[in-house]
C-alpha positions in Angstrom: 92.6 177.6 -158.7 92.9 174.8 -161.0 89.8 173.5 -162.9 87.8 170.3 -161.5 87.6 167.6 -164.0 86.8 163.8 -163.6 88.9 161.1 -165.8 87.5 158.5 -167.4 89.1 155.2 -166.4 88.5 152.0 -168.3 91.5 150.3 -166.8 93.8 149.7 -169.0 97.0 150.9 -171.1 95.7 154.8 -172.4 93.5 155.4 -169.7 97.1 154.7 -167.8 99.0 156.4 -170.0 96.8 159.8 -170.2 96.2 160.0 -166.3 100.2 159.8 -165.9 100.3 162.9 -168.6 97.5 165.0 -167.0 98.8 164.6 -163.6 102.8 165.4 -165.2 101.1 168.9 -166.5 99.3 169.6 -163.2 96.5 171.8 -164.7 93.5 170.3 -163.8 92.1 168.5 -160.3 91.0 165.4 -160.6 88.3 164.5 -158.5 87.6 161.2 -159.4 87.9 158.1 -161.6 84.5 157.5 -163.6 84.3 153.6 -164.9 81.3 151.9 -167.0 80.2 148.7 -165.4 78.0 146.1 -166.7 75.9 146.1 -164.1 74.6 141.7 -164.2 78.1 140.6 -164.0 80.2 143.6 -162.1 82.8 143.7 -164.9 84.5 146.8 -166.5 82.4 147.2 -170.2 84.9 145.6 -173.0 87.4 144.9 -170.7 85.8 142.3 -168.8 87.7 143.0 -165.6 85.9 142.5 -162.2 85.5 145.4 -160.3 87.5 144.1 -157.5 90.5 144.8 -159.5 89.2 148.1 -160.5 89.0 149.1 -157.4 92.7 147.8 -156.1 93.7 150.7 -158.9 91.9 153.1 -157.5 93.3 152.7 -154.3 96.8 152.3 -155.5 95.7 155.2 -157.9 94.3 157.5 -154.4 91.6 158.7 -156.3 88.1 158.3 -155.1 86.1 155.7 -158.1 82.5 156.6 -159.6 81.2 153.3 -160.9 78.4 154.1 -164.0 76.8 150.9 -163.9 74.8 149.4 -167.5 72.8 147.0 -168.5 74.0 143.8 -170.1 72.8 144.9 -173.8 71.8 148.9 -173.7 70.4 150.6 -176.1 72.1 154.0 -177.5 69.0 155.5 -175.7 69.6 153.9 -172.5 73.3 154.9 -172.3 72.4 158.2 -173.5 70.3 158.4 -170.4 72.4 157.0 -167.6 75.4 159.0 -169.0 73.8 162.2 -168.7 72.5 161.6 -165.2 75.9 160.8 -164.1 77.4 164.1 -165.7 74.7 166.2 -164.5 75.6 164.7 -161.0 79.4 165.4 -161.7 78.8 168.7 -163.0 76.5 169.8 -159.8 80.0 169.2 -158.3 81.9 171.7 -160.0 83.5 169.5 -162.2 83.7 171.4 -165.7 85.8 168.9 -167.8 86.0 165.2 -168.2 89.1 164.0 -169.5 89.6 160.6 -171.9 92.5 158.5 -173.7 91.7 158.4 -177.1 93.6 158.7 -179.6 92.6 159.1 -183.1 88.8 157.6 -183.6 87.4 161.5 -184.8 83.4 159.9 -184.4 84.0 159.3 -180.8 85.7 161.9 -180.1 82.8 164.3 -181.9 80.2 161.7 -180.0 82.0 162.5 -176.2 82.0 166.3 -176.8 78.5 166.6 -178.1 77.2 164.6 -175.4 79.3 167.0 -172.8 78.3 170.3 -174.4 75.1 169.4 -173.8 75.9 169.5 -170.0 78.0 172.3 -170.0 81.3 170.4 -169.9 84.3 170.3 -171.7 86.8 167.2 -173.1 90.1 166.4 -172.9 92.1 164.0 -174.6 95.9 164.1 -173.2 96.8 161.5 -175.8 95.2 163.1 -179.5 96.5 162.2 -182.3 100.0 161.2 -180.9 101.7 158.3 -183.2 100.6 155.2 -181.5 103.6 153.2 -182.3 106.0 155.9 -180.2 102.5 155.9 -177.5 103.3 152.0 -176.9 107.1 152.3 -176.6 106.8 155.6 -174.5 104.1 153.4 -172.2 106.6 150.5 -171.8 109.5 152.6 -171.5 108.3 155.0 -168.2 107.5 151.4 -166.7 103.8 150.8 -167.2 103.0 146.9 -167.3 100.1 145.5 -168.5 98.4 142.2 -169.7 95.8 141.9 -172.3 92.3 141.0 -171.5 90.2 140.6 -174.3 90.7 140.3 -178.1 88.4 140.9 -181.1 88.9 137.3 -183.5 88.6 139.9 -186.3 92.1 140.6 -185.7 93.8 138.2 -183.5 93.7 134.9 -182.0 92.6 133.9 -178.8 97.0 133.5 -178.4 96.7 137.3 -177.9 94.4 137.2 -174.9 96.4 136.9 -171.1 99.7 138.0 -172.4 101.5 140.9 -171.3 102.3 143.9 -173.7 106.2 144.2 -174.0 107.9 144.6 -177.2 107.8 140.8 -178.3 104.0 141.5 -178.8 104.7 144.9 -180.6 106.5 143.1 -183.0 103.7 139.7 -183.1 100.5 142.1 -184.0 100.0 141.3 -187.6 100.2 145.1 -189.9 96.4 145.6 -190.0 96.4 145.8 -185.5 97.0 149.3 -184.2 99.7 148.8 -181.5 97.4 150.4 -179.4 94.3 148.2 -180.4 92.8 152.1 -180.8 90.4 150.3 -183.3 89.2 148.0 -181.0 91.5 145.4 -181.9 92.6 143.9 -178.2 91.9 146.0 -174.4 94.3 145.9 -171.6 94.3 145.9 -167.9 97.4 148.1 -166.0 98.7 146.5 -162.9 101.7 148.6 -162.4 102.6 152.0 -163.2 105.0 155.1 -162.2 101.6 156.8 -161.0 100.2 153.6 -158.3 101.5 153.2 -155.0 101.8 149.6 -155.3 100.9 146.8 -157.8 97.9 145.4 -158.4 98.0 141.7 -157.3 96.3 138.9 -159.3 96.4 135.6 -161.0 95.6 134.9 -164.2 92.6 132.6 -165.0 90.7 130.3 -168.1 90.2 131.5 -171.4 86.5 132.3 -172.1 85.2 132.7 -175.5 82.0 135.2 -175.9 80.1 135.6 -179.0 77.9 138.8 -179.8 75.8 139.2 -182.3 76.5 141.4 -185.8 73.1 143.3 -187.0 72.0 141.5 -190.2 73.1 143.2 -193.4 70.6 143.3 -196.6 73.5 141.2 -198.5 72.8 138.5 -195.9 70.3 138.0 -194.2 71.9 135.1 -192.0 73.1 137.0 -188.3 76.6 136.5 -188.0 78.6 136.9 -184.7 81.4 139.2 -183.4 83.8 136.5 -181.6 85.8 137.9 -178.5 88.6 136.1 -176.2 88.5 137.4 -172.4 91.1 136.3 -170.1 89.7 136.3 -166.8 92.2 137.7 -163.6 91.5 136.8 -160.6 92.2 139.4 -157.6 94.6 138.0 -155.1 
């Protein structure tokens, strides 16, 4: 009997990516799709993606979807809180492992197993510490597509946001951008795949520019801003 274990979908590229691995290796049973929402505006967290959308992949995906559902602004605490509930809920399920894409960020990775020991669970990251360069071409070579969403002005321009990830972008990140954004750099939403049973329909729509602010440093005292490009898509 293979072990239960809920995956951690945020939509886009490694979520994609490490579902198609996990369900290639046929070890564990998924038994769901768990997805943060903020809550106010029924988006995906980060990825700005309605949950209309979200739920077109699971569909296409056949996998039942657990919406976790935030605050516009929580606190650590508050997340802490919310998360736990949800895993003790998962948990009282049988589920003993919860499975995620990252790839190389060692604090979240320590963050997510901490918080699951403390439930009992285990993690499982199908894509750890696999060259991301080789990740992307893999990803576009088995047939994956995907369009960026959002992009951190840190390291790209709002030129990045609403295009889709082939291997003309690859080469048009500048050096400092991961070509998996693992960093934060850019996040992605996957409308076709070898693992959906259909594509995911949509248009693409305006631009939006969102600020959010940086906490004050003692060098300055003036509150900068983080500066983020979302390209909405629209669900046809």
């Amino acid at each position: 009997m293979k072990p239960k274990a809920i995956f951690n979908w945020s939509s886009g590229k490694d979520s994609a990516l490490a579902l198609y691995k996990i369900l290639q290796e046929g070890k564990f049973e998924i038994t769901s799709l768990l997805t943060s929402i903020n809550k106010e505006f029924q988006r995906i967290s980060m990825h700005g993606v309605h949950v209309s959308l979200l739920e077109k992949q699971a569909k296409s995906l056949g996998f039942p979807l657990l919406k976790m559902e935030l605050p516009k602004e929580p606190s650590m605490e508050e997340y802490r809180e919310i998360m736990s509930k949800t895993m003790n809920e998962v948990q009282s399920q049988g589920v003993t492992h919860s499975i995620f894409g990252d790839i190389f960020l060692e604090d979240l990775r320590k963050y997510r197993e901490d918080q699951l020991q403390s439930v009992g669970m285990e993690g499982v990251f199908p894509l750890w510490k696999i060259d991301t360069t080789g990740l992307i071409h893999e990803f576009l070579d088995l047939g994956f597509k995907t369009i960026v969403t959002c992009v951190n002005e840190t390291y790209l321009d709002k030129s990045f946001a609403g295009r889709i990830i082939d291997h003309d972008f690859i080469k048009d990140l500048p050096e400092n951008v991961d070509p998996c954004g693992e960093n934060g750099e850019f996040h992605t939403f996957t409308f076709d795949s070898p693992i959906f049973k259909n594509p995911i329909d949509f248009e693409i729509g305006e631009i939006v520019k969102k600020t959010y602010p940086k906490p004050k440093s003692d060098k300055n005292d003036q509150e900068e801003e983080y500066v983020f490009w979302f390209c909405d898509l629209i669900s046809k």
